[in-house]
Structures are given as C-alpha cells and as structure tokens.
C-alpha positions in Angstrom: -64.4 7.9 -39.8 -65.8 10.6 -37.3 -63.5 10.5 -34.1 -64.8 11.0 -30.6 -63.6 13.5 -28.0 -64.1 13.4 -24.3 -62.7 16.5 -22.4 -62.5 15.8 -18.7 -61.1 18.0 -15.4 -62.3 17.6 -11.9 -65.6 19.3 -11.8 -66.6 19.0 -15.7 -67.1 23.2 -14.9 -64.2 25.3 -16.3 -61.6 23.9 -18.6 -63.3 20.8 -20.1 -66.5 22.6 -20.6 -64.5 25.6 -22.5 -62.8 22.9 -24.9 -66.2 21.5 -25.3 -67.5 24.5 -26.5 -65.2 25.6 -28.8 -64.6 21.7 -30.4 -68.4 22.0 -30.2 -68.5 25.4 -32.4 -65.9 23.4 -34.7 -68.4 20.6 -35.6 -66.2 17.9 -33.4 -68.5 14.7 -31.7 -67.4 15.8 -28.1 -68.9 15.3 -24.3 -67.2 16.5 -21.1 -66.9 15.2 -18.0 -65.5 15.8 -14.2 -64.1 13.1 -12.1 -64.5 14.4 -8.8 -66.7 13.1 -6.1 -68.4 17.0 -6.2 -68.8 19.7 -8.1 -67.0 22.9 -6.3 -67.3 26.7 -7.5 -65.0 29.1 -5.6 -67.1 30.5 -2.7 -66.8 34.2 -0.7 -63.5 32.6 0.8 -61.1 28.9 0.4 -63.0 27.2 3.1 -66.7 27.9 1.9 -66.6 26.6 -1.7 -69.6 26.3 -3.7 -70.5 22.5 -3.5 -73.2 20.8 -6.1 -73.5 17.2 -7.1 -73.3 15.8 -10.8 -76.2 16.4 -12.4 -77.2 19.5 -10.5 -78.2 21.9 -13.7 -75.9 24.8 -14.7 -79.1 26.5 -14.8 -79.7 26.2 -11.0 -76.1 26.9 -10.0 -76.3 30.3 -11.6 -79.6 31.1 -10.0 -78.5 29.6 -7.0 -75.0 32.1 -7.1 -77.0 34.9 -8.6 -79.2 34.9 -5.3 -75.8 34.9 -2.8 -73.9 37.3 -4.1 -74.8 38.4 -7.7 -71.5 40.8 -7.7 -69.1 38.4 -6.0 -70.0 35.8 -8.2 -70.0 38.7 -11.6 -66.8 40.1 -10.4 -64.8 36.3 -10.3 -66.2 35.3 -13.8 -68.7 32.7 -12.2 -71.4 33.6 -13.7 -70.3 34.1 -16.8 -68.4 30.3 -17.2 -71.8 29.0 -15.7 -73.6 31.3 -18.6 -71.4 29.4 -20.9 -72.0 26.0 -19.7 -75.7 26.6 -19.9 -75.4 27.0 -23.8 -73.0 23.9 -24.3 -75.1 21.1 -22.0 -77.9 20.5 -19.2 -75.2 19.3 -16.2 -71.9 18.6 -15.4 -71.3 14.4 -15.7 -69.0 12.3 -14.0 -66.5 10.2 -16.0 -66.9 7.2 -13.6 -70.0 7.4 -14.4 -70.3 7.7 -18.0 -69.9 4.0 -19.4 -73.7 4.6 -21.2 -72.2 7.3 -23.5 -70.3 5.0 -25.1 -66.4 4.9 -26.3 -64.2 7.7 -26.7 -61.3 7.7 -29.6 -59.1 11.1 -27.5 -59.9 11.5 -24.0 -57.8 15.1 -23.0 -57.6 15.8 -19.6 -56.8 19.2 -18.1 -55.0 18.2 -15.3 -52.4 15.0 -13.9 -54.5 14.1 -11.3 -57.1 13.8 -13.4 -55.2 12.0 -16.3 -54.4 9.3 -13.7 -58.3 9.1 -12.3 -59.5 8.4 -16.3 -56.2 6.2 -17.2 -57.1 4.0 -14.0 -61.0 4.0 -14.3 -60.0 2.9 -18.1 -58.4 0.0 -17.0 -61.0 -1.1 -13.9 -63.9 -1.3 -17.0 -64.9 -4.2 -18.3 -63.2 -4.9 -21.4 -65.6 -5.5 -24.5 -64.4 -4.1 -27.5 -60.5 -3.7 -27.2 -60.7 -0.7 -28.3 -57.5 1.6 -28.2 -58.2 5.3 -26.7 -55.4 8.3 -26.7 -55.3 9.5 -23.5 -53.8 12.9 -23.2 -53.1 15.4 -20.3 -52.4 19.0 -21.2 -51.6 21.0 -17.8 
C-alpha cells in the first residue's frame, strides 16, 4: 500500500514546498498546502510584506517580485524558493480548502500553530471514512 503525504506550513511557500520537492524527487504520493488566510513573501521591510491569495501562480509572484526589486528579491533567496516552487506545482493551496484532494495517511506540519490549525480543521470535517491520519509537527 502506497502512503499519502501532505506537507503543510502557513503560506504552502517555503518549508512545505521544500519537503515536497525533495519527497517528490524520492518517488513519494505527496501535495502541500498553507493554512493561512494569505500568502505573504517578505517585502523591502516587516510592515510591507508581499501579500498574494491561494491560487495566485508561483509563476506570477516571481514576475510580479522580479519587476519590484529584481536584486532585493535575488539577494533574500525569494526568487530562487519561488523558482523552485514553479518546478514542483502551479500554486500554493490552502489546507481548509483541500477536502477534493482526497485523504492523507502523514500530514507534517512545519510549525505549532499550524499543527493545531490542520488537527482542528481535521476534526470540524465531516467524518466519512474513519480513517486514521498521523499528524506530525516538526518545528
């Protein structure tokens, strides 16, 4: 039996998309997800972040921080962790959201706040199948 993986931080962006790659690269059945209400980038400072919604592609986020500030953006490693998304999938997805994907054997999470948005989103669904899922947080 083929397990399923979910990887899942707050803005499906950094650290769940770089465990999807490599699981990815390794053959594993995996999606990623974010379970914030936005998708933020760092921006020139802490109170100008880049904000995108869900399903905004990788593809136009680059573009889109490629035309603000191309050396800003090359010199924090932006572009190159959106460069990498672009190769793994079309968009960041949101967890809450993700019900159509179907069930999930490991869900790891990347963060605590996260683990507790997935553990309580887990138990709000409606209960079909019964189906156990390992939930894990690695900080």
């Amino acid at each position: 039996m083929k397990l399923r993986y979910a990887m899942v931080c707050s803005s499906n962006q950094n650290r769940s998309m770089e465990a999807h790659a490599l699981l990815k690269r390794e053959g594993f059945d995996v999606s990623s997800y974010g379970t914030g209400q936005h998708v933020k980038l760092p921006g020139p400072s802490l109170r100008e972040p880049n904000v995108y919604d869900f399903g905004t592609p990788y593809k136009h986020m680059l573009e889109d921080l490629r035309r603000k500030d191309p050396e800003l953006y090359r010199r924090n490693g932006i572009l190159t962790m959106l460069k990498r998304n672009v190769a793994v999938k079309l968009a960041p997805q949101r967890w809450q959201e993700n019900a159509a994907d179907g069930t999930f054997d490991v869900v790891l999470t990347f963060e605590e706040k996260v683990f507790d948005m997935v553990v309580e989103d887990l138990h709000n669904r409606n209960h079909v199948l019964f189906k156990p899922v390992l939930v894990i947080n690695l900080e």
